[in-house]
Legacy VTK file of the C-alpha trace (Angstrom):
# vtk DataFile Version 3.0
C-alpha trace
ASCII
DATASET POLYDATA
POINTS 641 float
85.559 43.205 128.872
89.507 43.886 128.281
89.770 40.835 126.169
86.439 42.229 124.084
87.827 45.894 123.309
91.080 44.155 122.443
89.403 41.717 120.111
87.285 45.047 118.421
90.292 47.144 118.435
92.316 44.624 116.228
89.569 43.949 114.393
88.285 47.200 112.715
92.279 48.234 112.832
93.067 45.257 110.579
89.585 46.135 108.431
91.568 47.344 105.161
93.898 44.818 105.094
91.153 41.869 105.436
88.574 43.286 103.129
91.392 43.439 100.366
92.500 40.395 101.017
88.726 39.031 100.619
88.883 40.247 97.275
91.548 38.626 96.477
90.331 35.022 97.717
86.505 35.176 98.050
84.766 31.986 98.820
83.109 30.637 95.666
79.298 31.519 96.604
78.209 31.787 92.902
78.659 27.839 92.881
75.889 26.573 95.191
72.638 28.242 96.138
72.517 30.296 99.450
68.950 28.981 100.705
66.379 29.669 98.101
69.123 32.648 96.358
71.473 32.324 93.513
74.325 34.809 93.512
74.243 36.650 90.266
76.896 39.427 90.782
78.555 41.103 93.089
77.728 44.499 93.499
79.259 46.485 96.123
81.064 46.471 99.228
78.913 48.201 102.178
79.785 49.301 105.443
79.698 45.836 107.078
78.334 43.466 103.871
79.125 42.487 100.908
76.188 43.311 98.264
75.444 41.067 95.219
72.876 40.720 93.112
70.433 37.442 93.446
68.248 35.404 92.030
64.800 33.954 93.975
64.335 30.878 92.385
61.061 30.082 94.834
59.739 32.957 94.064
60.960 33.779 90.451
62.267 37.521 91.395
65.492 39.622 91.572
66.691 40.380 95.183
69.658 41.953 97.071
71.556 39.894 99.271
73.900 41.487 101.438
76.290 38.941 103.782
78.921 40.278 106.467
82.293 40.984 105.300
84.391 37.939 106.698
86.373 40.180 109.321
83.135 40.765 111.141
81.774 37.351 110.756
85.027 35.835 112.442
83.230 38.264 115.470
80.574 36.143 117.039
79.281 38.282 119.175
78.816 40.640 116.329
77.927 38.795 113.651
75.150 37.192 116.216
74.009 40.362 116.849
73.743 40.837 113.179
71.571 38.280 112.364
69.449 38.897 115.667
68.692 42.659 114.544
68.267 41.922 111.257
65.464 39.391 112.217
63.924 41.723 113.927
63.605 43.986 111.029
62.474 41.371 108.906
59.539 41.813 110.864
58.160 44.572 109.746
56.054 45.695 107.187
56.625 49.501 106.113
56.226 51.459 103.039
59.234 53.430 103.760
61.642 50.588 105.181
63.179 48.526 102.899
61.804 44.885 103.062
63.784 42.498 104.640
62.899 39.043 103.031
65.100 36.709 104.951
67.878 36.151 107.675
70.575 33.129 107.079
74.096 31.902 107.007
75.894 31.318 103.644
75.910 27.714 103.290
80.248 26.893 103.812
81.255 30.064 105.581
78.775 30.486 108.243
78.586 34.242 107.001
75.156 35.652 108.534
73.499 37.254 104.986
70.069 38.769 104.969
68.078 39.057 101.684
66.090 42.253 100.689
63.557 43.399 97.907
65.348 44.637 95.022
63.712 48.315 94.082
64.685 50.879 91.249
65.604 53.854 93.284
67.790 57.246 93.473
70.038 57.792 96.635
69.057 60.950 98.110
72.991 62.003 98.659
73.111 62.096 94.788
69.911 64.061 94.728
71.357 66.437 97.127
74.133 67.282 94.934
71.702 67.994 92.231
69.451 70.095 94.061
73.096 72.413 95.210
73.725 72.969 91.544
70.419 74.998 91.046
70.158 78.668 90.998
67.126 78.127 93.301
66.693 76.862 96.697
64.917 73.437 97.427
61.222 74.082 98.223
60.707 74.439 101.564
57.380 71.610 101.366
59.547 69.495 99.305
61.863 69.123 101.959
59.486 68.878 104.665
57.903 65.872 103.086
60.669 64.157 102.272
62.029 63.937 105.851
58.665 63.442 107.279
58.681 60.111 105.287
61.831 59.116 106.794
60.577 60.086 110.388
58.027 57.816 109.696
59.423 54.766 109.377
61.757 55.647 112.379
58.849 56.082 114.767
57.867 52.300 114.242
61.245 51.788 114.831
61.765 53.469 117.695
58.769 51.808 118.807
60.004 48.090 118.432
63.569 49.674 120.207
65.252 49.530 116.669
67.417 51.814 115.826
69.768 53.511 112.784
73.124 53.468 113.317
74.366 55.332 110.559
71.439 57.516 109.065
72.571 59.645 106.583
71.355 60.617 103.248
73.021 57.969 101.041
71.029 55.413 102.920
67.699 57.050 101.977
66.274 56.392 98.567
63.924 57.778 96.387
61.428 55.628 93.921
60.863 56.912 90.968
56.715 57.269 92.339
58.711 59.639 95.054
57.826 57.206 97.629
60.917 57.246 100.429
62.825 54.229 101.220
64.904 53.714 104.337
67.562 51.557 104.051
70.394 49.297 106.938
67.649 49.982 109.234
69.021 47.479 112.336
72.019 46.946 111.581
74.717 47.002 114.466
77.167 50.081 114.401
81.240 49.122 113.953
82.729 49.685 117.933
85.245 51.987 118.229
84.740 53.508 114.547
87.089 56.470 113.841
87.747 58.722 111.090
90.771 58.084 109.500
89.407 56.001 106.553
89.303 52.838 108.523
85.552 52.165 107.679
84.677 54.946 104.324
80.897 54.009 104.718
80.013 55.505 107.954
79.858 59.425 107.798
79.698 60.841 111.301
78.463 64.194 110.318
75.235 63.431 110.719
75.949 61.932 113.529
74.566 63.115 116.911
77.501 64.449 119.351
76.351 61.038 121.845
76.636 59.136 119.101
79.923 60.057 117.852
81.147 59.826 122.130
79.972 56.112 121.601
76.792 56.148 123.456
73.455 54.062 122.938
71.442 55.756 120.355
68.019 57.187 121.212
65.021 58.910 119.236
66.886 61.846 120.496
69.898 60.667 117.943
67.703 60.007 115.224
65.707 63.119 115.490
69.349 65.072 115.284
70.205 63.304 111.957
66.928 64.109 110.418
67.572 67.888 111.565
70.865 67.543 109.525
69.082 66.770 106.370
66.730 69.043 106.206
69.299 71.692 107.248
71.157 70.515 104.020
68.247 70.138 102.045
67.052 73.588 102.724
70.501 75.207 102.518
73.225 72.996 100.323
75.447 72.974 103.254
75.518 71.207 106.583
75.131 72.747 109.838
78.390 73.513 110.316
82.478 72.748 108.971
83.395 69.131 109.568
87.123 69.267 110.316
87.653 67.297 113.122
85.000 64.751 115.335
86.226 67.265 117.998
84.088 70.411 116.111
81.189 68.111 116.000
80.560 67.986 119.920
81.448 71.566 120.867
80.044 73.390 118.172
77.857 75.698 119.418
73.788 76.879 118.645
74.721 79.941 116.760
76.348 78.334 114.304
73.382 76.616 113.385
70.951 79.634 112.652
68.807 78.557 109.564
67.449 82.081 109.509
70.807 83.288 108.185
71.506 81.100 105.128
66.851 80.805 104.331
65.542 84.329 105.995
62.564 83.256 103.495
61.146 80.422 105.739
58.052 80.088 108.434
58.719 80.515 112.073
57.854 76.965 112.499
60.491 75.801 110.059
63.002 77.672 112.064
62.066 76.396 115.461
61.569 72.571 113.727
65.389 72.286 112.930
66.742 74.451 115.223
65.596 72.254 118.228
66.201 69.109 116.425
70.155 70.103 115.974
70.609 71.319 119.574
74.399 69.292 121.055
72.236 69.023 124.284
70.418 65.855 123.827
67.629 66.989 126.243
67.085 69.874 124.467
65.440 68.137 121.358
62.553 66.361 120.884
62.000 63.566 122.279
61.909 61.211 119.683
60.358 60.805 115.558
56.631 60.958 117.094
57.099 64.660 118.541
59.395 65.392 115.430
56.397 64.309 112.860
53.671 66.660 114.916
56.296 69.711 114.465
57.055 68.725 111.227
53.100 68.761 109.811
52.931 72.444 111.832
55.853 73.398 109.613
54.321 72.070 106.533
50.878 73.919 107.119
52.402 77.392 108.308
54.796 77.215 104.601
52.077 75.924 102.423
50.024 78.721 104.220
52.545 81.396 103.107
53.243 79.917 99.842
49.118 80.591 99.524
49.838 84.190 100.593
52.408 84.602 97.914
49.923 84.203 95.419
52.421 83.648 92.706
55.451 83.968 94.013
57.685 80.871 93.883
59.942 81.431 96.296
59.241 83.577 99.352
61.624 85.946 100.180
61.396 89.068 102.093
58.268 90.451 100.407
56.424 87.927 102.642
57.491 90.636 105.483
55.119 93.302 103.215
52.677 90.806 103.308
52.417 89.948 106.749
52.467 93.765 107.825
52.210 95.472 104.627
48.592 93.718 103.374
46.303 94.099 106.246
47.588 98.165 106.192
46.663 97.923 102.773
43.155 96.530 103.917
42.914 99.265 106.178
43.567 102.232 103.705
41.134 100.661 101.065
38.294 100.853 103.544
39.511 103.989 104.310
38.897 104.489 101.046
35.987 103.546 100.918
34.510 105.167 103.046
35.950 108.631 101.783
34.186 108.040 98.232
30.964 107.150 100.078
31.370 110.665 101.927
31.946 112.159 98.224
28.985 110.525 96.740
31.401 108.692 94.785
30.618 104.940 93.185
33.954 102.564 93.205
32.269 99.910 92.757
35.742 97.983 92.027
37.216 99.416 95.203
34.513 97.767 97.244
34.038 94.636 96.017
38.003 94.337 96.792
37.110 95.718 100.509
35.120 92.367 100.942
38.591 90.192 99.703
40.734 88.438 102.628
44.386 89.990 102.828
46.325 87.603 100.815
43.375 88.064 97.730
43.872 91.498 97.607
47.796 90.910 97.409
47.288 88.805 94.219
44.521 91.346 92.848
47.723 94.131 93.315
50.123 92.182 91.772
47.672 90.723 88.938
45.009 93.428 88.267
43.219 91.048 85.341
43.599 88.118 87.229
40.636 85.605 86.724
39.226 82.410 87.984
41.114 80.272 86.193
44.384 79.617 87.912
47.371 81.391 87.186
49.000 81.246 83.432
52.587 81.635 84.562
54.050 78.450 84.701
57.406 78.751 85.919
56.008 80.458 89.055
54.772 77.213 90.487
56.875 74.741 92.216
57.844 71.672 90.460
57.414 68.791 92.702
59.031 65.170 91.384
56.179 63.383 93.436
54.074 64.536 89.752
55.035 62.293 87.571
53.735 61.191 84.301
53.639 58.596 81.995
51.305 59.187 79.477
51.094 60.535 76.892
54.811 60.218 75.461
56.832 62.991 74.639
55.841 64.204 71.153
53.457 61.666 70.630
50.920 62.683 67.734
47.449 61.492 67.996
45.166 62.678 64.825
41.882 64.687 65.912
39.733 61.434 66.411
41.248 60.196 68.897
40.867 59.818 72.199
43.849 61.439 74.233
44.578 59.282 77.645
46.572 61.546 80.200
48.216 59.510 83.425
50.558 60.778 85.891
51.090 59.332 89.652
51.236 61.262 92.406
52.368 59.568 95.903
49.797 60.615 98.765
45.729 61.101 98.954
44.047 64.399 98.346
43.164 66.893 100.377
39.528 67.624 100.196
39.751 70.542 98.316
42.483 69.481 95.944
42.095 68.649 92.573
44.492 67.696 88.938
43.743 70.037 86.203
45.360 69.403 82.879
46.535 72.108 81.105
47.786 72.701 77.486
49.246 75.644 76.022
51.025 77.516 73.081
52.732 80.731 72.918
49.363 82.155 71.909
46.737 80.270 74.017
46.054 78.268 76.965
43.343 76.208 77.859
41.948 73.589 80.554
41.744 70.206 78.934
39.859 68.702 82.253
39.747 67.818 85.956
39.748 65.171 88.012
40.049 63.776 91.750
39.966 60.493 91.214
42.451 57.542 91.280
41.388 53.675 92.326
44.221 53.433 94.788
45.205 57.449 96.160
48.345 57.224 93.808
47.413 56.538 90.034
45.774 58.979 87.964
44.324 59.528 84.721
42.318 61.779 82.458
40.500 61.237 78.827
40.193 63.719 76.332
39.273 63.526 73.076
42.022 65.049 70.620
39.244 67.210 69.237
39.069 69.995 71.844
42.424 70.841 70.347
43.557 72.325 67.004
46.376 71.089 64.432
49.345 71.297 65.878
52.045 71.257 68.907
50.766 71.967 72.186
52.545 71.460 75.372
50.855 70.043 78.595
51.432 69.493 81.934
49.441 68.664 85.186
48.810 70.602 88.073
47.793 70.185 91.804
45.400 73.458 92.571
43.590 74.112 96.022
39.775 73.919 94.452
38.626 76.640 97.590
41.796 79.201 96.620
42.371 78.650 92.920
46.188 78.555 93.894
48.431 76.002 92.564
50.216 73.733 94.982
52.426 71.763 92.466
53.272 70.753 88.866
54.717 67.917 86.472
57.350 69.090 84.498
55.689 69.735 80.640
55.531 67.176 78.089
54.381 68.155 73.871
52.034 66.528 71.675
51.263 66.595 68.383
47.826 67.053 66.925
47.414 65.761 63.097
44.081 65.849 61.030
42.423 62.309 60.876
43.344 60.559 57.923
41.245 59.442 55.271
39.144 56.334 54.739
39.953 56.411 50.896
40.730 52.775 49.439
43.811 52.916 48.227
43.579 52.036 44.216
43.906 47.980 43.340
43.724 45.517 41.026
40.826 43.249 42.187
38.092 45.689 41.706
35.890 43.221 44.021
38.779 43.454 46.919
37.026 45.550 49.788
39.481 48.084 51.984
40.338 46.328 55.328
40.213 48.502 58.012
44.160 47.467 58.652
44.756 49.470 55.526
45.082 52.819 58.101
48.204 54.080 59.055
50.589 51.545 60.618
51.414 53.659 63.792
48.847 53.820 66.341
49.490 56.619 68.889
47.109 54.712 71.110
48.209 51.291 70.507
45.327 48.849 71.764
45.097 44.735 73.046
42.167 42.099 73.059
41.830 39.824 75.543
42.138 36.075 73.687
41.476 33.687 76.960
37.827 32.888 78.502
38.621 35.570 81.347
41.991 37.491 82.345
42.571 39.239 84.886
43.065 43.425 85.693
45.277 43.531 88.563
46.811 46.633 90.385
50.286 46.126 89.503
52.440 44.208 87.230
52.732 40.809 88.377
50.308 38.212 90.197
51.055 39.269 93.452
48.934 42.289 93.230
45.352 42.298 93.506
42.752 41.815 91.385
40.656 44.979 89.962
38.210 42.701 87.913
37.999 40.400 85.216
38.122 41.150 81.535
36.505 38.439 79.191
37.809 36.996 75.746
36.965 40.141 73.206
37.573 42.555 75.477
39.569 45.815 74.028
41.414 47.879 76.308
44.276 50.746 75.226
47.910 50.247 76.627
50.000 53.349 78.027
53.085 51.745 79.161
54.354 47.871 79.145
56.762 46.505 81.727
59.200 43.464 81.209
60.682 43.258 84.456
58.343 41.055 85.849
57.095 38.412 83.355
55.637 40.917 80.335
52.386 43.291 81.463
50.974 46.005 80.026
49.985 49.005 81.575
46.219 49.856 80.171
43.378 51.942 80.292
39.527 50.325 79.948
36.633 51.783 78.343
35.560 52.892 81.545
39.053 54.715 82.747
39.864 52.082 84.930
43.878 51.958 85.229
45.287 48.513 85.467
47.423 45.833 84.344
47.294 43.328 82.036
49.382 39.922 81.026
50.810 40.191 77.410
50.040 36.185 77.782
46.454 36.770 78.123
46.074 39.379 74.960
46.845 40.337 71.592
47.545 43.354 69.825
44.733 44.871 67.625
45.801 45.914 64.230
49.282 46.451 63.559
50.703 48.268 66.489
54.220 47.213 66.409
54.957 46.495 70.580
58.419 47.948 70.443
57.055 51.483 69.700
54.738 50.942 73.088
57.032 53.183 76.036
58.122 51.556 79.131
56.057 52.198 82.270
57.855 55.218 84.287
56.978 53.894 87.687
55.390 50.916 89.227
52.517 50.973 92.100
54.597 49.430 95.434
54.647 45.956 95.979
51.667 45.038 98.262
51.825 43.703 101.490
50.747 40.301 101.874
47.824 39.126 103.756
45.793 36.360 104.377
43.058 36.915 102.080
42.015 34.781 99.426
42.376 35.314 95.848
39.151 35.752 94.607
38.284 33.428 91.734
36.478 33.126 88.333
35.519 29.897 86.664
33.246 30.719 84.118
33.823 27.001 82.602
34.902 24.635 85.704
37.063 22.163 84.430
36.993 18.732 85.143
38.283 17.727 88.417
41.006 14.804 88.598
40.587 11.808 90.922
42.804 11.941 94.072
46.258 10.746 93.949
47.044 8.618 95.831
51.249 9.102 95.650
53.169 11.964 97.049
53.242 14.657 94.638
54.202 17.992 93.815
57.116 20.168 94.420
57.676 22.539 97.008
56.708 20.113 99.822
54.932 22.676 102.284
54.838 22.026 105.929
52.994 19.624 107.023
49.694 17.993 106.081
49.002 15.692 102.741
47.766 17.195 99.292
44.153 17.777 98.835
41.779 16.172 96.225
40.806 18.607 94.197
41.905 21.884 93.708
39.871 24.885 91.828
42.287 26.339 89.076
43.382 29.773 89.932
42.167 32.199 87.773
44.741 33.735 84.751
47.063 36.291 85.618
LINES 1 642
641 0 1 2 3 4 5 6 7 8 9 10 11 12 13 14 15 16 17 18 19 20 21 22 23 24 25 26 27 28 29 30 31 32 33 34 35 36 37 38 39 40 41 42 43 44 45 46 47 48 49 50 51 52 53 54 55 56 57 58 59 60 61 62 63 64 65 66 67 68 69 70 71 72 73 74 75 76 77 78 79 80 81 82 83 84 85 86 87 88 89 90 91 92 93 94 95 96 97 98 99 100 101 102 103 104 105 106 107 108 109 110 111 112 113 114 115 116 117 118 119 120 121 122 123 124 125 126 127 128 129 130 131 132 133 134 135 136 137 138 139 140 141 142 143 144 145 146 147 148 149 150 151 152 153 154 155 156 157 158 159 160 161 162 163 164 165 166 167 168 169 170 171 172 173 174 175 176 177 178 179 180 181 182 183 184 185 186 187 188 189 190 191 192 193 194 195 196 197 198 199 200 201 202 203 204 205 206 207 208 209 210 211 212 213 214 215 216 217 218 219 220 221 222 223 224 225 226 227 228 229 230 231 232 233 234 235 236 237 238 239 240 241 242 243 244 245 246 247 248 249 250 251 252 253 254 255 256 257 258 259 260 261 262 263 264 265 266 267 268 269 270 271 272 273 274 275 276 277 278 279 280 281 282 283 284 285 286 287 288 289 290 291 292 293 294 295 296 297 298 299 300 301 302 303 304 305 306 307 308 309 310 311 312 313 314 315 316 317 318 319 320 321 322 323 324 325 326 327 328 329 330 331 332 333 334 335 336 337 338 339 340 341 342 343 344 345 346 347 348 349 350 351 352 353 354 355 356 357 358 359 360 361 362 363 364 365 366 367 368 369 370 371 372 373 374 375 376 377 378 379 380 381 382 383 384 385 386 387 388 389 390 391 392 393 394 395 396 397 398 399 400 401 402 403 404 405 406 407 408 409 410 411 412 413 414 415 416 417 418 419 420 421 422 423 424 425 426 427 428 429 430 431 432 433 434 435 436 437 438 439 440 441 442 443 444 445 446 447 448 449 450 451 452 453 454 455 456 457 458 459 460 461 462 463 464 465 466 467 468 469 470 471 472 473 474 475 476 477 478 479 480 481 482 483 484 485 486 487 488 489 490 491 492 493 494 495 496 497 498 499 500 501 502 503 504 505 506 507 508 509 510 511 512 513 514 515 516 517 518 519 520 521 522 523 524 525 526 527 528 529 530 531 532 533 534 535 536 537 538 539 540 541 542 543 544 545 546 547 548 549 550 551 552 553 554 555 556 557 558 559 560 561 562 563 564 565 566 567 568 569 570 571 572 573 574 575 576 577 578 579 580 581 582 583 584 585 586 587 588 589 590 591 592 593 594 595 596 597 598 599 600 601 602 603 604 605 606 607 608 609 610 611 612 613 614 615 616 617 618 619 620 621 622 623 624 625 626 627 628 629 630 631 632 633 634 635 636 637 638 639 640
């Protein structure tokens, strides 16, 4: 045990000097293949890996591949419990872990590597520092939600006795759908790691005080980490100052009173963090499964006071007037009541408010000529990234015979009584353009309008998440502006050849709603762009559908809408613009649906015309050589992408 700390000791001491040096002289792995990956570029060094960007030439994709710095890999009994961990995580399937695709060794070096999905994505360290620059603080449900995602991914982990070693916010990322990625799940904290620059990556100050004393980490430790972030989340600053590791372990409970930086919060908010930071490890909960059941009490009790608020953005201390202050109200308007009755008087306003709950009454005091139609003021509703849209395009003009195709994502299923509205407006009026609840897979939405129901001109739009039983808003996407234009003419233009009939190509050259027709027998309207998704349905050769987005990244799809409203994709391959629609004008899709998870299921197939089947060969055959077993006859040809 000696010789091991020894070995450590001079090991992360001599970390600097070896991971320049490894700069210097890197082993040539852009030359040969590392398994089925081609090193593209290296990207980064990490905490323990080196990160480069990779090609899958099995499976025709990008991917990260991240192998151990050298100075670790000369550790065996690290670098094997490296690749043993990382195995393990390569086992599971999570929406909010990133996927682990493969463990190896580099193919001269022995270096252990494991290859990952390669995602667009935010860090949520850099998303911190933009949410300290606002005026405002984050949004208490925002926040919730965010972490909650997190805490879900480390309560399978916890399960499978995997744990983070270094959880902090730069190794969370956010999608551009707002769907939360958790990232170095598994892998094996540095031994005797201290702070004086030796290893940059590792940021003990969301670190649990065990942790940081070297002990095993627990659900306990995670469940302090998450406390950290929300603390910071909620309040731009962490628990406490950071000066020393010494500071971190002794600071005491007082220091960490939320209430004093957010007195606008729920009791359960308060009691959520401020058991989750405790230094006393047993006086936290237990682990992410206990922290997720306090977290969704914290969620309801600030949604419920964001409800009360009626249309307050931010609570702040009037929510102390409405927790004492409305039901006294209550009480003197049945007084009130009941006074005029005496009198022979007839109020009949005053007691049709009597019948109101509390927090109705607050909005009818604040609002007198409030109506049914939810609230006008715009910038008193939260704005929520999870809304995003993608359709239409910022100023895109559509002429008043068109059709108007409205599509935004939004990352989680309805509550029953939630519901999208979309709403335009200009300075002068303001309007409902229509409603929906549904979305074929709980995450893609969309609404069609015709261009009609508005008037010439610029109108800005936006959509927002309302509670159908309060009329409250929840949530909103940030606003977007079209442009409305009268429908042009079908005048011929003047020619030469009297007998030359108009085409109808003659019409404007730029289609706001650019549309495709499918050209092959049958192609096929899949839930993502690329043929690993599933299948919708099949479209047949004629078929017109109207494109929103495209998206080159994988192989050239288009994001489109069908006659019917179904949302789906499409292979350029498989279709051809209509008109003269020039492609490059066509925006790029915002987000993409996550990559499904595979399963055994067959892909279902359509063979309108079977082809002729070949004889058997009777050689070898094919590439790819799977495991075992010879080729078979015949084989039914899948269907188009």
């Amino acid at each position: 045990m000696a010789m091991q700390n020894l070995l450590d000791n001079s090991l992360v001491d001599g970390r600097n000097s070896l991971v320049n040096h490894s700069k210097m002289a890197k082993p040539n792995l852009f030359d040969e293949l590392v398994d089925q990956y081609k090193l593209r570029k290296h990207i980064a060094h990490g905490g323990v890996t080196d990160v480069y960007l990779a090609y899958d030439v099995d499976e025709n994709r990008e991917v990260i591949v991240e192998v151990l710095l050298p100075f670790l890999a000369q550790n065996r009994t690290y670098a094997d419990r490296f690749a043993t961990k990382m195995r393990q995580v390569a086992q599971i399937r999570h929406r909010h872990i990133s996927q682990v695709l493969q463990v190896g060794l580099t193919p001269f070096n022995n270096r252990p590597y494991f290859a990952r999905e390669h995602t667009e994505y935010y860090p949520l360290n850099k998303r911190m520092n933009q949410l300290k620059k606002q005026d405002t603080p984050v949004h208490s449900v925002y926040a919730l939600k965010l972490v909650r995602q997190i805490a879900e991914a480390l309560e399978l982990a916890e399960r499978l006795e995997i744990f983070h070693h270094d959880l902090q916010p730069e190794k969370v990322w956010l999608e551009p759908n707002g769907n939360v990625i958790l990232a170095n799940l598994g892998v094996p904290r540095l031994k005797n790691f201290s702070n004086n620059g030796t290893n940059t990556k590792q940021n003990p100050n969301y670190w649990s005080p065990e942790q940081i004393q070297g002990k095993a980490i627990v659900g306990k430790s995670h469940v302090y980490s998450l406390g950290v972030i929300i603390f910071e989340l909620l309040t731009g600053t962490l628990p406490t100052t950071y000066d020393s590791l010494l500071q971190n372990i002794t600071r005491s409970a007082n220091q960490n009173s939320l209430i004093q930086l957010r007195p606008d919060l729920s009791t359960e908010t308060y009691r959520l963090v401020n058991r989750a930071i405790r230094t006393q490890k047993w006086n936290r909960f237990n682990n992410c499964k206990e922290f997720i059941i306090a977290i969704d009490e914290a969620i309801k009790a600030e949604e419920f006071a964001i409800g009360a608020g009626a249309s307050q953005p931010r609570r702040s201390t009037a929510n102390l007037w409405l927790k004492i202050g409305a039901p006294l109200l209550v009480l003197v308007m049945l007084a009130s009541v009941i006074l005029l009755a005496l009198r022979g008087g007839q109020d009949n306003t005053a007691v049709s408010n009597t019948a109101l709950p509390s927090a109705a009454i607050a909005e009818i005091a604040a609002e007198p000529t409030s109506t049914s139609t939810p609230t006008s003021t715009m910038e008193a509703i939260p704005v929520v990234d999870n809304v995003v849209t993608f359709a239409p395009a910022q100023e895109q003009s559509f002429n008043d015979s068109e059709i108007i195709n409205f599509a935004w994502t939004w990352p989680m299923p309805l509550a029953d009584d939630e519901q999208f509205i979309v709403e335009a407006f200009t300075p002068d009026r303001q309007f409902v353009v229509g409603q929906t609840t549904d979305s074929p897979d709980n995450f893609n939405y969309n609404l069609a309008a015709p261009a009609a129901n508005f008037t010439i001109g610029t109108f800005e739009w936006q959509v927002i998440l309302v509670s159908s039983s309060s009329n409250l808003p929840i949530t909103q996407s940030e606003s977007q502006t079209i442009i409305i234009t009268a429908a042009p003419t079908n005048t011929p233009e003047p020619t030469a050849t009297p007998t030359l009939t108009p085409e109808p190509s003659s019409t404007p050259t730029s289609t706001p709603n650019p549309q495709v027709q499918v050209n092959v027998s049958s192609a096929s309207l899949r839930e993502g762009p690329s043929t690993r998704y599933n299948i919708i349905r099949f479209l047949k050769n004629g078929d017109v559908v109207t494109v929103i987005a495209i998206n080159r990244e994988e192989g050239n799809w288009y994001n489109v809408i069908t006659e019917d409203g179904t949302l789906g994709w499409l292979a350029i391959s498989v279709s051809e613009v209509v008109g003269e629609t020039a492609v490059s004008l066509i925006p790029t899709a915002a987000t993409i649906p996550p990559s499904p998870t595979p399963t055994n299921t067959p892909t279902p197939t359509n063979t309108p015309t079977p082809l002729p089947t070949k004889p058997p060969s009777t050689g070898g055959g094919g590439s790819g050589g799977g495991s075992g077993g010879g080729s078979k006859a015949t084989r039914t040809p899948p269907p188009p992408p």
